[in-house]
N, CA, C and O atoms as a GROMACS GRO file, in nm:
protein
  400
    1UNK      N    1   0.085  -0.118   0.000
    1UNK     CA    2   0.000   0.000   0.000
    1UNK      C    3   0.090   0.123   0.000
    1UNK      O    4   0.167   0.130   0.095
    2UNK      N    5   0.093   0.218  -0.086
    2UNK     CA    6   0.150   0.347  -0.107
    2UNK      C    7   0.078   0.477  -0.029
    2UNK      O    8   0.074   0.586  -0.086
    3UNK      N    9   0.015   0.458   0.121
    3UNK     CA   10   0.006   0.521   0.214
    3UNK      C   11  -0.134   0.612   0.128
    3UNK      O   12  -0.154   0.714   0.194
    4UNK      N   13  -0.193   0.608   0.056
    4UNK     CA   14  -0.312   0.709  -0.056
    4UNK      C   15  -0.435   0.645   0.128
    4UNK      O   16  -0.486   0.541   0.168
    5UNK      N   17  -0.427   0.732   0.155
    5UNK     CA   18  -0.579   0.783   0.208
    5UNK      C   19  -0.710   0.693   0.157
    5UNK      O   20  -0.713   0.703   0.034
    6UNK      N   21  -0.814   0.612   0.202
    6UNK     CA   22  -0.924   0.594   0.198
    6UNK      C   23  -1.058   0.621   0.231
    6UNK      O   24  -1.102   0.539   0.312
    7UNK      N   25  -1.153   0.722   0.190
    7UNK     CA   26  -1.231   0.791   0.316
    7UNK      C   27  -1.389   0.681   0.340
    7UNK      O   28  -1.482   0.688   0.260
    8UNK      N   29  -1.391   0.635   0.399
    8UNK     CA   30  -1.480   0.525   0.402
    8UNK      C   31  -1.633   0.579   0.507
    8UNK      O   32  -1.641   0.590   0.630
    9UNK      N   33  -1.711   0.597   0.428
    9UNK     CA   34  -1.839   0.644   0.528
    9UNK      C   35  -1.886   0.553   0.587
    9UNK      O   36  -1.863   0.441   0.542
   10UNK      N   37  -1.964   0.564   0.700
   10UNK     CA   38  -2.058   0.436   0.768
   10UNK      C   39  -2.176   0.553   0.854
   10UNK      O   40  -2.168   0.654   0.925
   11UNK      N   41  -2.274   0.474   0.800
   11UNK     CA   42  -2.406   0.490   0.871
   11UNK      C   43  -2.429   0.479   1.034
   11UNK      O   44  -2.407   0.365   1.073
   12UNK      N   45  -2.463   0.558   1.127
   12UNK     CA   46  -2.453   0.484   1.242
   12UNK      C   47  -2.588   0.536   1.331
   12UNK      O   48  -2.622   0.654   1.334
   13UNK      N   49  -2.651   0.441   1.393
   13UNK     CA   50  -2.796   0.488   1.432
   13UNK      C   51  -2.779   0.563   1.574
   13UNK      O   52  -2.693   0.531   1.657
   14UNK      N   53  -2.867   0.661   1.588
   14UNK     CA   54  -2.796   0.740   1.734
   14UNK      C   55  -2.798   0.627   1.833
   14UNK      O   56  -2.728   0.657   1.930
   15UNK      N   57  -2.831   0.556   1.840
   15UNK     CA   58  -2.802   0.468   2.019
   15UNK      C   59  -2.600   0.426   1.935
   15UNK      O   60  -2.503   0.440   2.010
   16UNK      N   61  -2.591   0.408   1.878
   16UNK     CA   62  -2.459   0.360   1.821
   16UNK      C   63  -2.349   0.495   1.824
   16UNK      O   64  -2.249   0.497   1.897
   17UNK      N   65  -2.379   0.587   1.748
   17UNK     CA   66  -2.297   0.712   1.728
   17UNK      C   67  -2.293   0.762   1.897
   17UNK      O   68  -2.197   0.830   1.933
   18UNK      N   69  -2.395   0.725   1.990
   18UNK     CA   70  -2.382   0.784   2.110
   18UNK      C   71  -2.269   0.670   2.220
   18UNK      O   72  -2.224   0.703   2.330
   19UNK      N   73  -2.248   0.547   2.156
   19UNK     CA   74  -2.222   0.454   2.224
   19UNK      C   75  -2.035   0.502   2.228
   19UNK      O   76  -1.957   0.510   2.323
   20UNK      N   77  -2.019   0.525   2.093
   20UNK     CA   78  -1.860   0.514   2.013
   20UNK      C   79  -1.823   0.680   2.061
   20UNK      O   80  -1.707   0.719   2.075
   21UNK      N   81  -1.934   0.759   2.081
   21UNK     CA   82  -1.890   0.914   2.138
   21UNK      C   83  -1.837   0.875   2.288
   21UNK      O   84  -1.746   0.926   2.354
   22UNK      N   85  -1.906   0.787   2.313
   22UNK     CA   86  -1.946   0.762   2.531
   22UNK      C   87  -1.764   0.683   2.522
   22UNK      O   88  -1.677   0.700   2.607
   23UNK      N   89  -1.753   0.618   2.423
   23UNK     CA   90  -1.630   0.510   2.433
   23UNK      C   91  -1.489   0.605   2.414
   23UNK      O   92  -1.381   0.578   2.466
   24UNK      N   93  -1.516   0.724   2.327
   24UNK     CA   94  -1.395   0.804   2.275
   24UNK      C   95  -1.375   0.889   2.410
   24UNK      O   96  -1.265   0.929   2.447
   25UNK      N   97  -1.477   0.906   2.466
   25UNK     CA   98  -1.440   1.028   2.591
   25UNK      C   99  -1.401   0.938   2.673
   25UNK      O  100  -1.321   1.004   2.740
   26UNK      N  101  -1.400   0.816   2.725
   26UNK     CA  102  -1.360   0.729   2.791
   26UNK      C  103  -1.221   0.670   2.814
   26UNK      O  104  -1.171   0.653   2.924
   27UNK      N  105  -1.165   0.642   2.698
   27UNK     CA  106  -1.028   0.658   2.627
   27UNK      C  107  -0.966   0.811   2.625
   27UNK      O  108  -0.844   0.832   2.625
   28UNK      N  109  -1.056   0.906   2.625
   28UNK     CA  110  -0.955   0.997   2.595
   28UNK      C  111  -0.910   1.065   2.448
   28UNK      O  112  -0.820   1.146   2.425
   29UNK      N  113  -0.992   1.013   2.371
   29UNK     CA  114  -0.965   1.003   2.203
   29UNK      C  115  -1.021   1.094   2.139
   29UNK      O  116  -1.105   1.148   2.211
   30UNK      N  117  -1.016   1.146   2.023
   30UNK     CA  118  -1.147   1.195   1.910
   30UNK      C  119  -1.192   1.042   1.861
   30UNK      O  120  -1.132   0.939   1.890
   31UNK      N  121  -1.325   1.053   1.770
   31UNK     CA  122  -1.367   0.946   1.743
   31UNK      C  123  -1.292   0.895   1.627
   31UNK      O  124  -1.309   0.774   1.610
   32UNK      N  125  -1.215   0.953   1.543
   32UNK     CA  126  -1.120   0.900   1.428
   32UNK      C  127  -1.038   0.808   1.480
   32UNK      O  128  -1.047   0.685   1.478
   33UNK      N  129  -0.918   0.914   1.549
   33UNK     CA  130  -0.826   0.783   1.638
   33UNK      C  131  -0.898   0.670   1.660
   33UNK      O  132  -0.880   0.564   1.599
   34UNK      N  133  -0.992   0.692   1.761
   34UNK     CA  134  -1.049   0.573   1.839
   34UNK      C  135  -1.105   0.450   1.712
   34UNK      O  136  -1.059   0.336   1.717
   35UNK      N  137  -1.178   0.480   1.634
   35UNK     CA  138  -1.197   0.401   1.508
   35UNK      C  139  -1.099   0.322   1.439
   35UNK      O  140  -1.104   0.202   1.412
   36UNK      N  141  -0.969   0.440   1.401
   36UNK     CA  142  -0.849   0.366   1.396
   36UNK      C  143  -0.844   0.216   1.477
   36UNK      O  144  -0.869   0.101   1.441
   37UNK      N  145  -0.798   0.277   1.605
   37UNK     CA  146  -0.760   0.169   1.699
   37UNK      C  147  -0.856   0.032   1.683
   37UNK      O  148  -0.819  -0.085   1.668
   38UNK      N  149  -0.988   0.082   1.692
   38UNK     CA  150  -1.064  -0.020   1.712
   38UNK      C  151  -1.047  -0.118   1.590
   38UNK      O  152  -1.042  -0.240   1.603
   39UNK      N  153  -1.038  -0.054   1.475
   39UNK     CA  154  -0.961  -0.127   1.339
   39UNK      C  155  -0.879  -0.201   1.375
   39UNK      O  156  -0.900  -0.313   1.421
   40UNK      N  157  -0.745  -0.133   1.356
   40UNK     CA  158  -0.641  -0.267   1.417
   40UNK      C  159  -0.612  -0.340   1.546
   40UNK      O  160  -0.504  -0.393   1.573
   41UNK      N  161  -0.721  -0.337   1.625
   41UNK     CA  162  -0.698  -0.455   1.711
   41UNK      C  163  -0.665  -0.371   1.811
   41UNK      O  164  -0.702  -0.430   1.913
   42UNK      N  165  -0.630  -0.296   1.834
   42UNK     CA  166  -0.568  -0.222   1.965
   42UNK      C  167  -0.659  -0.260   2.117
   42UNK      O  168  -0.777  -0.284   2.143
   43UNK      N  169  -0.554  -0.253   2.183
   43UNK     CA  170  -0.694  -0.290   2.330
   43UNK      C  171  -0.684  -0.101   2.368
   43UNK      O  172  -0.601  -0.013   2.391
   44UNK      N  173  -0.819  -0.122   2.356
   44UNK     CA  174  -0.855   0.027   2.411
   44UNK      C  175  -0.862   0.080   2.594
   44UNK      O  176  -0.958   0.038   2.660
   45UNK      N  177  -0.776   0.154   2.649
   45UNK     CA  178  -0.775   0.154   2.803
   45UNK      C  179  -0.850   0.303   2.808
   45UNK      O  180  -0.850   0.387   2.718
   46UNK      N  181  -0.913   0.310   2.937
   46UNK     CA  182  -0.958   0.423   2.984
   46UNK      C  183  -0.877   0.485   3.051
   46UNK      O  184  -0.819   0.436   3.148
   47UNK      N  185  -0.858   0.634   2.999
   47UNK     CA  186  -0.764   0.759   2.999
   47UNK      C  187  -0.798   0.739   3.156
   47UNK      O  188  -0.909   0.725   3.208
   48UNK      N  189  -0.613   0.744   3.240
   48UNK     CA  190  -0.641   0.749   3.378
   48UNK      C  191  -0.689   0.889   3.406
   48UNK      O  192  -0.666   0.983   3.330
   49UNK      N  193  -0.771   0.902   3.541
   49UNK     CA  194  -0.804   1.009   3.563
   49UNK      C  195  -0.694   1.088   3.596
   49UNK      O  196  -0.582   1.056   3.637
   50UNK      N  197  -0.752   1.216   3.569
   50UNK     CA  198  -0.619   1.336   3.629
   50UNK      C  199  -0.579   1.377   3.741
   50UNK      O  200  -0.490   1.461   3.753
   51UNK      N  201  -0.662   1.303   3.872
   51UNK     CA  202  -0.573   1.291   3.990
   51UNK      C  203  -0.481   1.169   3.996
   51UNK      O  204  -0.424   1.144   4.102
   52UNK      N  205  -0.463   1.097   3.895
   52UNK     CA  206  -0.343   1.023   3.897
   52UNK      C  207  -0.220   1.041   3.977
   52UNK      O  208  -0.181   0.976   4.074
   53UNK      N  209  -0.160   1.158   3.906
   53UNK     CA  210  -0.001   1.241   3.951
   53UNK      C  211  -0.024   1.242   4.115
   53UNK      O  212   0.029   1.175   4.203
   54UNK      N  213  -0.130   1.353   4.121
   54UNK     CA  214  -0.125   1.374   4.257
   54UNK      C  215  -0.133   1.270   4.359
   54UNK      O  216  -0.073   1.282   4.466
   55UNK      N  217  -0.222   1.146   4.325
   55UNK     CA  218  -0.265   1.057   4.405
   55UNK      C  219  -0.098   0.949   4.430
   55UNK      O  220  -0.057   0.906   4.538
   56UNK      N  221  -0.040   0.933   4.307
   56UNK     CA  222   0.086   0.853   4.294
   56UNK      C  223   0.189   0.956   4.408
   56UNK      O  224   0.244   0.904   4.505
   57UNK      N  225   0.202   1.092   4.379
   57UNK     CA  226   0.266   1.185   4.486
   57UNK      C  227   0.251   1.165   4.622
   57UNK      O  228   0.339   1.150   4.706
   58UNK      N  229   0.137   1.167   4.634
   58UNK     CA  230   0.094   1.148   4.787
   58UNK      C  231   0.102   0.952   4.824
   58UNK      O  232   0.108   0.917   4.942
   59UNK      N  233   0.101   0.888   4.757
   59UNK     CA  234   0.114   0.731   4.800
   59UNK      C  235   0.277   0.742   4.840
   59UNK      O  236   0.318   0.687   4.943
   60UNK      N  237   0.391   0.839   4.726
   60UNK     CA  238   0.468   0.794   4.745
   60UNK      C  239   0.519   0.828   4.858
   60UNK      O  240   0.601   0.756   4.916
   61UNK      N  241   0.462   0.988   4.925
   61UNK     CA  242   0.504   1.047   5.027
   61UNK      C  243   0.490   0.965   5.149
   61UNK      O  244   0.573   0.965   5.240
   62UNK      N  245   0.344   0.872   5.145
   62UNK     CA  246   0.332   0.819   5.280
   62UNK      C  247   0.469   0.686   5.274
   62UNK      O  248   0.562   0.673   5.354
   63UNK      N  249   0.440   0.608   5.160
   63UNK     CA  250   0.531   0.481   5.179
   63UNK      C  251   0.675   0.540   5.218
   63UNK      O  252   0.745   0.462   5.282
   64UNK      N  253   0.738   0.681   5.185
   64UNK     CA  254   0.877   0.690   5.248
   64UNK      C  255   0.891   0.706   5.408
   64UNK      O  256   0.985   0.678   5.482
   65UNK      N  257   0.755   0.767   5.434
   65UNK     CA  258   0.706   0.759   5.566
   65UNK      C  259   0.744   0.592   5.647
   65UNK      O  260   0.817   0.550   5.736
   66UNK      N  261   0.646   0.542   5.550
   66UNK     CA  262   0.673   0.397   5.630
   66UNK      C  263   0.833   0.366   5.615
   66UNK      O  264   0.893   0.321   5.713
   67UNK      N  265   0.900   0.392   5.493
   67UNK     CA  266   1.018   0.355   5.493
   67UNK      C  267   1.106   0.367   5.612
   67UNK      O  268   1.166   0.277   5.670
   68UNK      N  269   1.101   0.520   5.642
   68UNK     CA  270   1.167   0.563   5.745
   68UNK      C  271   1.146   0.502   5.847
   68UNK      O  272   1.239   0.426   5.873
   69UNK      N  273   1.049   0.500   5.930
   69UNK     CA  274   1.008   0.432   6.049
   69UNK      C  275   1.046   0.283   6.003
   69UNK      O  276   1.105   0.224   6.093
   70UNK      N  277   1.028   0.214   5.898
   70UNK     CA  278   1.094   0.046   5.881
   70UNK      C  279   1.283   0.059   5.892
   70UNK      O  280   1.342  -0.044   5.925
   71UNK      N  281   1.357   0.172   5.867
   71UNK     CA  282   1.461   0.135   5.871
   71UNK      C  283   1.471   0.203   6.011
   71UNK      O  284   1.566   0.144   6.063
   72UNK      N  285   1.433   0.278   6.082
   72UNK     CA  286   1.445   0.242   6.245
   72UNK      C  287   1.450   0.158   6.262
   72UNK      O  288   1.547   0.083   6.268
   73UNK      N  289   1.300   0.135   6.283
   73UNK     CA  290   1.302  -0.024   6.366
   73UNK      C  291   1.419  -0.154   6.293
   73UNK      O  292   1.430  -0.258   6.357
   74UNK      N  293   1.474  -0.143   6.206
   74UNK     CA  294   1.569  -0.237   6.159
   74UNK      C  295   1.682  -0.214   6.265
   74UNK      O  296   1.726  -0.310   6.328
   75UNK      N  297   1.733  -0.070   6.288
   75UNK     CA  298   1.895  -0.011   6.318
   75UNK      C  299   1.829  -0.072   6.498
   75UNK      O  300   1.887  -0.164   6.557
   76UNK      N  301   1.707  -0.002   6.556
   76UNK     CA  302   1.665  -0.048   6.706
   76UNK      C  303   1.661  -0.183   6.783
   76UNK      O  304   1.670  -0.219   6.900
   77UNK      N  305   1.635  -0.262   6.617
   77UNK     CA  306   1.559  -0.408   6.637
   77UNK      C  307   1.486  -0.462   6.730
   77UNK      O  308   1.500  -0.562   6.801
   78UNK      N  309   1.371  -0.344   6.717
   78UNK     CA  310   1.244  -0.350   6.767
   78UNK      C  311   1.186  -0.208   6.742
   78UNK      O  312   1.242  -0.099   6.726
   79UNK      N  313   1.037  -0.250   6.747
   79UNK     CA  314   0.933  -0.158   6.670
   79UNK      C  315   0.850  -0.114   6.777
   79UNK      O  316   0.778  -0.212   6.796
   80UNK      N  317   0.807  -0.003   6.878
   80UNK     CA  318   0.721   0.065   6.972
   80UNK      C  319   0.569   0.029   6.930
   80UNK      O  320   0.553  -0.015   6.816
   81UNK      N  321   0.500   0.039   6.980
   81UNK     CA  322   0.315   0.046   6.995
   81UNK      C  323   0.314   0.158   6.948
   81UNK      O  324   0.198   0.185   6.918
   82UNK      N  325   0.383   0.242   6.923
   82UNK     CA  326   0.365   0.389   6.875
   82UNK      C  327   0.416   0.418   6.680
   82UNK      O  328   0.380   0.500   6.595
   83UNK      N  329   0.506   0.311   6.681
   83UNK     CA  330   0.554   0.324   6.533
   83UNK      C  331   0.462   0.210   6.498
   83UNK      O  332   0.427   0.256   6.389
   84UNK      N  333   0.404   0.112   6.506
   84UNK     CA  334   0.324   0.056   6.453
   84UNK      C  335   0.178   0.073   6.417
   84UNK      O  336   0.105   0.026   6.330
   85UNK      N  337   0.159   0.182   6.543
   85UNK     CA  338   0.034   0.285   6.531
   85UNK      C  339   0.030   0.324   6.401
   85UNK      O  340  -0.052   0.318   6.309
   86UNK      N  341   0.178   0.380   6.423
   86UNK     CA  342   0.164   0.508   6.311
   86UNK      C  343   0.164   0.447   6.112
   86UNK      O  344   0.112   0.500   6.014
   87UNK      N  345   0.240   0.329   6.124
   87UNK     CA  346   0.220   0.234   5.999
   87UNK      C  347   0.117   0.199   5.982
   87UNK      O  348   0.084   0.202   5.864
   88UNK      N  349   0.036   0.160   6.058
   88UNK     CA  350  -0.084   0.165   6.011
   88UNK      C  351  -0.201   0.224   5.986
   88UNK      O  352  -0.285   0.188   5.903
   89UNK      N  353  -0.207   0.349   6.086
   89UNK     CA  354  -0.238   0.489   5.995
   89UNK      C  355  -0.215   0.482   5.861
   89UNK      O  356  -0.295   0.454   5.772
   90UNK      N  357  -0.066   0.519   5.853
   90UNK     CA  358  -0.032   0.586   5.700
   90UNK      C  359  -0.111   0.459   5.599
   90UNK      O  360  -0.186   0.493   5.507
   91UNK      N  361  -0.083   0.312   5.630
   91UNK     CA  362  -0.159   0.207   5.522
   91UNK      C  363  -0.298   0.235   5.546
   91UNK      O  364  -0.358   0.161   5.468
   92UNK      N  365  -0.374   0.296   5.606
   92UNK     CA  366  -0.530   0.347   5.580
   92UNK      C  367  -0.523   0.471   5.537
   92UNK      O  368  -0.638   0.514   5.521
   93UNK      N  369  -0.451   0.543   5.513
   93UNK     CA  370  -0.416   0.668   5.449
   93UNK      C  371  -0.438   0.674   5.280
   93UNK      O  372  -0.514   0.731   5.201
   94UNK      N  373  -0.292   0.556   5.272
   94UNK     CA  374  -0.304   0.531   5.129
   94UNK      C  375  -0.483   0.459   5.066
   94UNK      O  376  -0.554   0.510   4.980
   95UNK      N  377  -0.509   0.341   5.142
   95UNK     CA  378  -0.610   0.270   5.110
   95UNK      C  379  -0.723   0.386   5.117
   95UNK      O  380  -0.792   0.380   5.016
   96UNK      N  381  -0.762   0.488   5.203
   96UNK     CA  382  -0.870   0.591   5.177
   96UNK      C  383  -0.804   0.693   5.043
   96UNK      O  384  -0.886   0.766   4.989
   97UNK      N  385  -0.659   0.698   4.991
   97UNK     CA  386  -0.684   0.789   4.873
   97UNK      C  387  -0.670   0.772   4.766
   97UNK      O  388  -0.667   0.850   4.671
   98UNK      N  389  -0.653   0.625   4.775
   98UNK     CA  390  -0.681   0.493   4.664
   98UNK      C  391  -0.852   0.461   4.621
   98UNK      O  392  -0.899   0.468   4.508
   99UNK      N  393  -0.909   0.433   4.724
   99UNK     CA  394  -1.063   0.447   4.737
   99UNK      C  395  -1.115   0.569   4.708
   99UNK      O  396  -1.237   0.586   4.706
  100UNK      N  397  -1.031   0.663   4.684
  100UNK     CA  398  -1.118   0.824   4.669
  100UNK      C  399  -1.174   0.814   4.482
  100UNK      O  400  -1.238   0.907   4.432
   0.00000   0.00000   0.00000
């Protein structure tokens, strides 16, 4: 194939044209791309949401948290009622802004 363009129309009934609009905003796409893709096989993923960054920022902030307090208790070799408190805070921390 020498790359020449094909413009190929298709009919589409509104419950359909509304289905492939609902699927492109979902992905993240215009509906061309997305057609593309759906052509060759592509597995189509839903565009992560845009608290992504922030949410990955803040997971990573707590786990250095835990880090810290895990390489205490390594150098102490032993862990307080108070640092274990606090590890498990921060793991319901993450799990509530994971769940958000």
């Amino acid at each position: 194939m020498n790359g020449e363009k094909i413009k190929l129309t298709v009919r589409l009934s509104q419950k359909e044209h509304a289905h492939l609009q609902k699927q492109a905003a979902i992905a993240g796409l215009k509906m061309e791309p997305l057609i593309r893709k759906l052509i060759m096989g592509s597995d189509i993923q839903p565009r992560p949401p845009d608290e992504l960054p922030k949410l990955l920022r803040e997971i990573n902030y707590i786990g250095h948290n835990i880090n810290q307090i895990a390489h205490k208790v390594n150098a102490e070799d032993k862990a307080t009622l108070e640092q274990l408190f606090e590890v498990e805070r921060l793991l319901g921390e993450i799990y509530r802004e994971v769940k958000r």
